[in-house]
N, CA, C and O atoms as a printed pandas DataFrame, in Angstrom:
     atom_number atom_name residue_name chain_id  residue_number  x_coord  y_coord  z_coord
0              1         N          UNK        A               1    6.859   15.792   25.751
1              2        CA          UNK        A               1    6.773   14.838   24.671
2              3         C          UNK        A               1    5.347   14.797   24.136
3              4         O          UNK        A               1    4.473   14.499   24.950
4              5         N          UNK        A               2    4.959   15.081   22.760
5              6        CA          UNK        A               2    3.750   14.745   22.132
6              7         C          UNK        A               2    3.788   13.807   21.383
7              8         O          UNK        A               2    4.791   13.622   20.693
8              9         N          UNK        A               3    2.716   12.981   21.326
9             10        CA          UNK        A               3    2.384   11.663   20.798
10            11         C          UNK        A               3    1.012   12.103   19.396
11            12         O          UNK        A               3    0.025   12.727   19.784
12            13         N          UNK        A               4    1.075   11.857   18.439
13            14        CA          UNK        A               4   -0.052   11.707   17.697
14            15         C          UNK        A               4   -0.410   10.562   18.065
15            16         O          UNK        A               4    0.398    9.648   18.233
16            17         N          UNK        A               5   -1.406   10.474   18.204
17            18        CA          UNK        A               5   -1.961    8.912   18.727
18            19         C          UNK        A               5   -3.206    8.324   17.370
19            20         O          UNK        A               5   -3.686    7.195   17.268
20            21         N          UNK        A               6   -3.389    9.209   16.716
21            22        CA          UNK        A               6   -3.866    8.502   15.795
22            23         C          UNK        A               6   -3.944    9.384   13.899
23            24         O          UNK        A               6   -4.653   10.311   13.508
24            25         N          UNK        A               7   -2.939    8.600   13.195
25            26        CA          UNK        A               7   -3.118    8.814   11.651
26            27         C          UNK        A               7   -2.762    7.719   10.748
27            28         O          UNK        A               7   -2.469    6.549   10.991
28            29         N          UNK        A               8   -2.853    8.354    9.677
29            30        CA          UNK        A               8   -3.487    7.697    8.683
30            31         C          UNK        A               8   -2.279    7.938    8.017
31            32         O          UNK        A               8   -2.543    8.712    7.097
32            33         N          UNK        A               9   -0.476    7.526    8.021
33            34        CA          UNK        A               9    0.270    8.036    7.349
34            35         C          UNK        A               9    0.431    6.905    5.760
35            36         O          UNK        A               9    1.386    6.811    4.990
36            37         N          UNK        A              10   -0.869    6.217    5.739
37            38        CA          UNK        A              10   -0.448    5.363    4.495
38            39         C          UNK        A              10   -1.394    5.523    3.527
39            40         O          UNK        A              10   -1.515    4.957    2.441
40            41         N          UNK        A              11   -2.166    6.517    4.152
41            42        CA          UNK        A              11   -3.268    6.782    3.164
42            43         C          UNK        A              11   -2.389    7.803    1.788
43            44         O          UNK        A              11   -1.389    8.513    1.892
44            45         N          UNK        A              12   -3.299    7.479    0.491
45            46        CA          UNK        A              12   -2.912    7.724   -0.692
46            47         C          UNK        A              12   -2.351    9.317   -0.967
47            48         O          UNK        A              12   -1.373    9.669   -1.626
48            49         N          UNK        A              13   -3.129    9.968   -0.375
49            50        CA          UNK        A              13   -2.245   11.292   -0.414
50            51         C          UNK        A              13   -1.026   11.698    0.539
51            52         O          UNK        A              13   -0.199   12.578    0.299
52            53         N          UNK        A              14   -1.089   10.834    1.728
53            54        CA          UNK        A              14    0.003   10.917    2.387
54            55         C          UNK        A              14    1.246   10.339    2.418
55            56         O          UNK        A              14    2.271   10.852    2.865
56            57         N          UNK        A              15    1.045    8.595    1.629
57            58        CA          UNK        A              15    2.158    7.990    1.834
58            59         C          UNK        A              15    3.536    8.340    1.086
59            60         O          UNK        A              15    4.558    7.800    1.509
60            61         N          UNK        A              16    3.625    9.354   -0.175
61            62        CA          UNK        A              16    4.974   10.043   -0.685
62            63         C          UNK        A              16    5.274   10.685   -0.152
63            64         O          UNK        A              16    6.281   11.235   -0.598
64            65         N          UNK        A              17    4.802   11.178    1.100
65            66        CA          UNK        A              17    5.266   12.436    1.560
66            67         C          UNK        A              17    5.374   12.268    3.611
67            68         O          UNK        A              17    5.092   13.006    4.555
68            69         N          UNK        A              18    6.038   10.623    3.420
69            70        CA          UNK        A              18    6.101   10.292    4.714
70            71         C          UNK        A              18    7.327   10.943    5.024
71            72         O          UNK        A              18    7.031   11.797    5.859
72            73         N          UNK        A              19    8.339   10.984    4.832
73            74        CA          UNK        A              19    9.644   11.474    5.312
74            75         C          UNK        A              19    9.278   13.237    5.588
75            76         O          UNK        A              19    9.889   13.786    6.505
76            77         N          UNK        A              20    8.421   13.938    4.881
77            78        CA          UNK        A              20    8.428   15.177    5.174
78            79         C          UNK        A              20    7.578   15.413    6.234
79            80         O          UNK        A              20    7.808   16.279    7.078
80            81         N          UNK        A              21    6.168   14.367    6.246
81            82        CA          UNK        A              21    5.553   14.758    7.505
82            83         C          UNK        A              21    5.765   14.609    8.930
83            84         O          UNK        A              21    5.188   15.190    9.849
84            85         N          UNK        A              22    6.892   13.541    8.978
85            86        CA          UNK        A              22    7.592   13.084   10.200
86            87         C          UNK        A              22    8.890   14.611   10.573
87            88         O          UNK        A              22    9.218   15.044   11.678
88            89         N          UNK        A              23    9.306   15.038    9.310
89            90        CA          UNK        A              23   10.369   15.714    9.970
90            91         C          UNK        A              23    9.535   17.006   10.608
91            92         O          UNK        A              23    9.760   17.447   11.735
92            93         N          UNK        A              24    8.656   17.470    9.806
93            94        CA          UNK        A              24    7.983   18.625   10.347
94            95         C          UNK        A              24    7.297   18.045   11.144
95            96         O          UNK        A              24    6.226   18.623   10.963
96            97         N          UNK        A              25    7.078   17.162   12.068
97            98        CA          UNK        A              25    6.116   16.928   13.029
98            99         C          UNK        A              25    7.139   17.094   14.563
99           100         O          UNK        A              25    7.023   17.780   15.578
100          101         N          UNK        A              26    8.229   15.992   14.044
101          102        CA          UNK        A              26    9.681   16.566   14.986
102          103         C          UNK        A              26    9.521   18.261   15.527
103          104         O          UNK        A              26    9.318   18.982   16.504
104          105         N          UNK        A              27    9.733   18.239   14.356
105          106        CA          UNK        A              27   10.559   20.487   14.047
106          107         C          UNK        A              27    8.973   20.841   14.917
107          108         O          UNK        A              27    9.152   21.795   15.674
108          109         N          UNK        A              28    7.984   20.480   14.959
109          110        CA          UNK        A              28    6.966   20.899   16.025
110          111         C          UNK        A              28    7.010   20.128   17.747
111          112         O          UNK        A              28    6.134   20.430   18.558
112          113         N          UNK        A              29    7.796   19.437   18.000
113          114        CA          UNK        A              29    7.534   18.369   18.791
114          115         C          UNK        A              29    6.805   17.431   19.475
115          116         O          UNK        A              29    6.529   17.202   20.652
116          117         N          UNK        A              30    6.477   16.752   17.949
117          118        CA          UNK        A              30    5.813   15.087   17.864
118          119         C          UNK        A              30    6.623   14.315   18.268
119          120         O          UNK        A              30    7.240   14.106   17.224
120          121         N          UNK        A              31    7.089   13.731   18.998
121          122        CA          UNK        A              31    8.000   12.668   19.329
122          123         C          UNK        A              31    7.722   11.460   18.705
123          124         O          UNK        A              31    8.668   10.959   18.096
124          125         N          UNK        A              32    6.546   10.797   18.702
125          126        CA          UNK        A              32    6.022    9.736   18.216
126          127         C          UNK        A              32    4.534    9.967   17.552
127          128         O          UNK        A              32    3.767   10.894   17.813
128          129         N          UNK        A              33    4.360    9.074   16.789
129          130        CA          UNK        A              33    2.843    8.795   16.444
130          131         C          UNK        A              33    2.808    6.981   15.706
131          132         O          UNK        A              33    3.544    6.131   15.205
132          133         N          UNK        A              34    0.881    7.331   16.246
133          134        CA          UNK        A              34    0.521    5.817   15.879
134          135         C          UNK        A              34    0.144    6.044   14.760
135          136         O          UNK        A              34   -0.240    7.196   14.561
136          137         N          UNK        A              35    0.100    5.097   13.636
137          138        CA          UNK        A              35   -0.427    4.692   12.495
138          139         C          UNK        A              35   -1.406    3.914   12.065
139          140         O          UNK        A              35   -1.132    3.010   11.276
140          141         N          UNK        A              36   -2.552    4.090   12.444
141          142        CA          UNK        A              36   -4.186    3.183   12.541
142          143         C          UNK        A              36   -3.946    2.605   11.103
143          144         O          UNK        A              36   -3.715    3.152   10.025
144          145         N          UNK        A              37   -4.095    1.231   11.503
145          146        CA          UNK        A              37   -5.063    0.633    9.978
146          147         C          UNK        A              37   -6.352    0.186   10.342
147          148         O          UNK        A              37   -6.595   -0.428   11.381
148          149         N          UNK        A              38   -7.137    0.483    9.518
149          150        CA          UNK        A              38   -9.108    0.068    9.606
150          151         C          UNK        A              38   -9.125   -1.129    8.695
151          152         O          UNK        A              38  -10.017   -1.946    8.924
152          153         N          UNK        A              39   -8.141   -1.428    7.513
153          154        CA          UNK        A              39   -8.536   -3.157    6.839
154          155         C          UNK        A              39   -7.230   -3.819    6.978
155          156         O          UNK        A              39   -6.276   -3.255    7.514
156          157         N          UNK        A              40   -7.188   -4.791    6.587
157          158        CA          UNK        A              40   -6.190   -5.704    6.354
158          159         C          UNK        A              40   -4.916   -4.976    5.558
159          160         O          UNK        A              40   -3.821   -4.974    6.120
160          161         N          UNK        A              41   -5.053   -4.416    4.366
161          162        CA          UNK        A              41   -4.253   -3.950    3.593
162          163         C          UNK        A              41   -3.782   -2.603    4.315
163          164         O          UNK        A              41   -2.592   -2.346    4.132
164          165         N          UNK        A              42   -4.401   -1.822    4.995
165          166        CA          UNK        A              42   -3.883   -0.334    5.752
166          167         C          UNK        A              42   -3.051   -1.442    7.175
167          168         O          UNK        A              42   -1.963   -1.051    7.599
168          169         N          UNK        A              43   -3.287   -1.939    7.405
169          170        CA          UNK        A              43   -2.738   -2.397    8.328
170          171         C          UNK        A              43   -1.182   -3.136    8.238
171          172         O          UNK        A              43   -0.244   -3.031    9.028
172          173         N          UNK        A              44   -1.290   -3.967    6.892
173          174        CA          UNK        A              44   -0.050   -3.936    6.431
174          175         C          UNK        A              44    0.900   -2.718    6.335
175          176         O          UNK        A              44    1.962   -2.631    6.951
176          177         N          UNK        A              45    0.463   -1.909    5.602
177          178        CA          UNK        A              45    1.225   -0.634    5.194
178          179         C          UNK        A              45    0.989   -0.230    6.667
179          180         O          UNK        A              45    1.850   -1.032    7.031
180          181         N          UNK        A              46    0.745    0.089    7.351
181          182        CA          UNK        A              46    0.743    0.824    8.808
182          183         C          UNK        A              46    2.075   -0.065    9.819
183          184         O          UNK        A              46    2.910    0.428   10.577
184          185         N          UNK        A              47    1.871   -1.287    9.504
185          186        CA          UNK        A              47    3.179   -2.007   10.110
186          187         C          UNK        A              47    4.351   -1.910    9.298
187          188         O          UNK        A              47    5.451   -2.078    9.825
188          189         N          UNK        A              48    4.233   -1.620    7.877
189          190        CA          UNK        A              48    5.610   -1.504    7.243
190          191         C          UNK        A              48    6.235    0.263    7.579
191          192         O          UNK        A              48    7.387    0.588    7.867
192          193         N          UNK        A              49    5.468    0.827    7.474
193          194        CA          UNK        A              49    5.691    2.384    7.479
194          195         C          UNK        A              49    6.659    2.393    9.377
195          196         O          UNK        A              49    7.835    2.751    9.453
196          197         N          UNK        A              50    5.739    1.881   10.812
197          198        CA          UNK        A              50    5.946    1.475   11.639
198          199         C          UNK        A              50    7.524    1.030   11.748
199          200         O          UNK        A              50    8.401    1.588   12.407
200          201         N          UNK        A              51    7.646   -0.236   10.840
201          202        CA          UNK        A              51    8.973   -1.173   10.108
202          203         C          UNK        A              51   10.222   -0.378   10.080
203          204         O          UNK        A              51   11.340   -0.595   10.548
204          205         N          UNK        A              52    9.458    1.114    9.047
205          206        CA          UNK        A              52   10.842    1.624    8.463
206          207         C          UNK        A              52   11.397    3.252    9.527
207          208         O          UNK        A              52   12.559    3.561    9.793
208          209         N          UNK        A              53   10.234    3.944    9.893
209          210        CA          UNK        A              53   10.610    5.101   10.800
210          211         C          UNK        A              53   10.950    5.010   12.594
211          212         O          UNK        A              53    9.890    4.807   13.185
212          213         N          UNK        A              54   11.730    5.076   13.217
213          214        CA          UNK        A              54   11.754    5.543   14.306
214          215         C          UNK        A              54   10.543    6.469   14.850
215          216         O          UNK        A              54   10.217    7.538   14.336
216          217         N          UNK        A              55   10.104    6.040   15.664
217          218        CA          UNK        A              55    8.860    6.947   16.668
218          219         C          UNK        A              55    7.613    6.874   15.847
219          220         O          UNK        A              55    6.680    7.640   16.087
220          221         N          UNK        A              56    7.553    5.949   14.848
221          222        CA          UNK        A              56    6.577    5.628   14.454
222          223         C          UNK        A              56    5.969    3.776   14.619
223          224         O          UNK        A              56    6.712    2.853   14.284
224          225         N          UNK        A              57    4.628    3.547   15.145
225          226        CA          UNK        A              57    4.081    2.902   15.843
226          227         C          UNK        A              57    2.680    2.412   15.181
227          228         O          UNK        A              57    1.982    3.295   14.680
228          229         N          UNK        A              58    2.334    1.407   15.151
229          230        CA          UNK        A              58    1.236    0.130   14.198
230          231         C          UNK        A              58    0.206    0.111   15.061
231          232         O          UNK        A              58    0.510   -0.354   16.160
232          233         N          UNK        A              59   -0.756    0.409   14.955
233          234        CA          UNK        A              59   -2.272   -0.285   14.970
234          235         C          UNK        A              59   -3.108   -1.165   14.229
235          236         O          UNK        A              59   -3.910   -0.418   13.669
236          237         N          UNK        A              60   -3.350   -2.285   13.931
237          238        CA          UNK        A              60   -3.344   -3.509   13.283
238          239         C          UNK        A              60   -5.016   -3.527   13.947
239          240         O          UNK        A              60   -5.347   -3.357   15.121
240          241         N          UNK        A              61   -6.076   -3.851   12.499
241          242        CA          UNK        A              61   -7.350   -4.262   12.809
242          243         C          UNK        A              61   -8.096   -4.072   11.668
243          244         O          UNK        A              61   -7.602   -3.748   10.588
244          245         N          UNK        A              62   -9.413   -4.284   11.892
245          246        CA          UNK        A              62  -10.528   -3.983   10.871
246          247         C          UNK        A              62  -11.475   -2.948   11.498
247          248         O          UNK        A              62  -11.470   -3.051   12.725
248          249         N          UNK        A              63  -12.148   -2.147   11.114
249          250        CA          UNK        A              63  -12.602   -0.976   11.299
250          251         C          UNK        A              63  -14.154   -1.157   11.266
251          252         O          UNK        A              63  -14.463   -1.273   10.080
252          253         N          UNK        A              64  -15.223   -1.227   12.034
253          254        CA          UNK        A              64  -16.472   -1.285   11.796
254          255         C          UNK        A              64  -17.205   -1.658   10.352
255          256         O          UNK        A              64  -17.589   -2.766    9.977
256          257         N          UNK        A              65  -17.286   -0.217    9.572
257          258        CA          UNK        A              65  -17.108   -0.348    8.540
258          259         C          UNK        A              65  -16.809   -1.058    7.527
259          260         O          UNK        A              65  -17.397   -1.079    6.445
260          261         N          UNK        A              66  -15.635   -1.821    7.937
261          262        CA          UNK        A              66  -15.117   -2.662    6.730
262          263         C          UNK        A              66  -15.383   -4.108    7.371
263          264         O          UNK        A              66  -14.879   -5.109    6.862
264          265         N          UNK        A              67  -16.045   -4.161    8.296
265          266        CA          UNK        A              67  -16.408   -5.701    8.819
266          267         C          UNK        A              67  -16.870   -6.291    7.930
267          268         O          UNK        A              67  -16.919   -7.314    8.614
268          269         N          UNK        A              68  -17.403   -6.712    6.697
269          270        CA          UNK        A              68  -17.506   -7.463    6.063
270          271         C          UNK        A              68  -16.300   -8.172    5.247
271          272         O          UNK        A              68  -16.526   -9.142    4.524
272          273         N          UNK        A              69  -14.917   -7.591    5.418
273          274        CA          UNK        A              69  -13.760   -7.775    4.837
274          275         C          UNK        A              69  -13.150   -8.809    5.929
275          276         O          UNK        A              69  -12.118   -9.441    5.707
276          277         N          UNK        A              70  -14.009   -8.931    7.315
277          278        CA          UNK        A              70  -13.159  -10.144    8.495
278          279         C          UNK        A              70  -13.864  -11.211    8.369
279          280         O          UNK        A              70  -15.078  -11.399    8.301
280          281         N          UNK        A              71  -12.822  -12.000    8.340
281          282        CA          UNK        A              71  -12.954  -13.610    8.037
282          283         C          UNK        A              71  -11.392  -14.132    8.566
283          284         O          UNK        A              71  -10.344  -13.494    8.662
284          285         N          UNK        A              72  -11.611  -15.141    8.775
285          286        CA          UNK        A              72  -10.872  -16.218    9.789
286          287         C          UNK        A              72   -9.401  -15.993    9.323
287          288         O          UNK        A              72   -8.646  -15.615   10.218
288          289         N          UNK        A              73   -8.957  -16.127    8.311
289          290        CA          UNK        A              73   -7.827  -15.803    7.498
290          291         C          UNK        A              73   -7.049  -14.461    8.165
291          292         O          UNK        A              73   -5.989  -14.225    8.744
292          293         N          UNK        A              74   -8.253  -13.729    7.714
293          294        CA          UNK        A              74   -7.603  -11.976    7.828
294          295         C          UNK        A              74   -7.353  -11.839    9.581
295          296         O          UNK        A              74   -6.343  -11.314   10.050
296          297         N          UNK        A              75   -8.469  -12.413   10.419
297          298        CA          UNK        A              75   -8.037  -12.665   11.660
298          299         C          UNK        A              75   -6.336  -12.969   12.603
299          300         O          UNK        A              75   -5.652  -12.551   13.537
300          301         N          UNK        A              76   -6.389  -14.107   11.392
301          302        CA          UNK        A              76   -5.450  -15.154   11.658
302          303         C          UNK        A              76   -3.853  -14.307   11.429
303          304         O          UNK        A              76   -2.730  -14.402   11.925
304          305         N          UNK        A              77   -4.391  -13.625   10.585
305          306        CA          UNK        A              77   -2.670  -12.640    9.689
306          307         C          UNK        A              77   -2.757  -11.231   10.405
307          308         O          UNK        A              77   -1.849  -10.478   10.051
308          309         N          UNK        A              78   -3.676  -10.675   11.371
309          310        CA          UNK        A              78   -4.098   -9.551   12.113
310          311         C          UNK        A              78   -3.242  -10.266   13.445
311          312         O          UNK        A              78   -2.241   -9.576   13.637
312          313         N          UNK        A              79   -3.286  -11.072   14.131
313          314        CA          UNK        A              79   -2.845  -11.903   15.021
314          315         C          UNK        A              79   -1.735  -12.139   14.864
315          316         O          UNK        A              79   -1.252  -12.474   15.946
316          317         N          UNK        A              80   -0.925  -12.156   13.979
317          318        CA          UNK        A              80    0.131  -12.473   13.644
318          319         C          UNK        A              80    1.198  -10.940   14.011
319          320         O          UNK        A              80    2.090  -10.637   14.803
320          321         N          UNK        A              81    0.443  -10.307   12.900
321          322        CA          UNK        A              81    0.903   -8.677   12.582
322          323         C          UNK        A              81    0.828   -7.999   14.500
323          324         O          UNK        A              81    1.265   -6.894   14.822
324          325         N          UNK        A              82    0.300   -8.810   15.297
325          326        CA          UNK        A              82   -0.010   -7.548   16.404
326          327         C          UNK        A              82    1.244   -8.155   17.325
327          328         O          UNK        A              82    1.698   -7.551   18.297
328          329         N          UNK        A              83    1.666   -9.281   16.919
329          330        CA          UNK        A              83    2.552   -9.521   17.993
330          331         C          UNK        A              83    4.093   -9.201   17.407
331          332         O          UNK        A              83    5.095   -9.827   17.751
332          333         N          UNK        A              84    4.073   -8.324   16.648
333          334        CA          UNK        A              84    4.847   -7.610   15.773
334          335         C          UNK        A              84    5.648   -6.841   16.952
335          336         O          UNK        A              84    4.978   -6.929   17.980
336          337         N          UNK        A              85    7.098   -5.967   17.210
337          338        CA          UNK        A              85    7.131   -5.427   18.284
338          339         C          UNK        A              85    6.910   -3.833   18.660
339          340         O          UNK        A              85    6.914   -3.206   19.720
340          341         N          UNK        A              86    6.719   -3.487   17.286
341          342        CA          UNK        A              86    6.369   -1.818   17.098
342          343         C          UNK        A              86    4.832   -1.651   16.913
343          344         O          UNK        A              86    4.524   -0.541   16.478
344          345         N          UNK        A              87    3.985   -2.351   17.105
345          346        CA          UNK        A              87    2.575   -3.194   17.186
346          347         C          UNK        A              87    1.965   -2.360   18.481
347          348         O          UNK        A              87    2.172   -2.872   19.581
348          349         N          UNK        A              88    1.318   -1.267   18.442
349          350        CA          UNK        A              88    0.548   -1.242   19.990
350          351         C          UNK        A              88   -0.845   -1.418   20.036
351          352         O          UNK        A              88   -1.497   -0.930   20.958
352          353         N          UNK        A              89   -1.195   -1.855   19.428
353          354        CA          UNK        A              89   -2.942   -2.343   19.547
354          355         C          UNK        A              89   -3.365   -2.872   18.072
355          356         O          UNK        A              89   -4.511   -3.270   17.864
């Protein structure tokens, strides 16, 4: 069993072309992969994408980088999103 343990399937060049990268990842044997979000908004889309595929899996957070985007709110809805059940970190 192989795991991608970390992409980016909601990023802008990838997200039309989620159904094809999952099947060819299968047809290689990916069994699963995680879906990192680094802001609030990738993290949404990382739990909806998570939402809609089988063997696909949410990482929910803010990313170094974008630390100026965390505030109590975004905390508060990050906290929410992780106790989600396809949610692994």
């Amino acid at each position: 069993m192989l795991i991608d343990t970390h992409a980016h399937l909601q990023d802008e060049e990838l997200i039309n072309d989620v159904d094809d990268i999952l099947q060819r990842a299968r047809e290689v044997g990916v069994d699963s992969i995680v879906c990192v979000g680094y802001d609030y908004e990738s993290s949404l889309q990382a739990l909806e994408i998570a939402g809609k595929y089988t063997g696909v899996y949410a990482v929910v957070g803010v990313h170094p980088h974008d630390a100026a985007t965390l505030n109590e709110e975004v905390m508060a809805e990050l906290y929410k999103m992780a106790k989600q059940p396809k949610v692994v970190a």
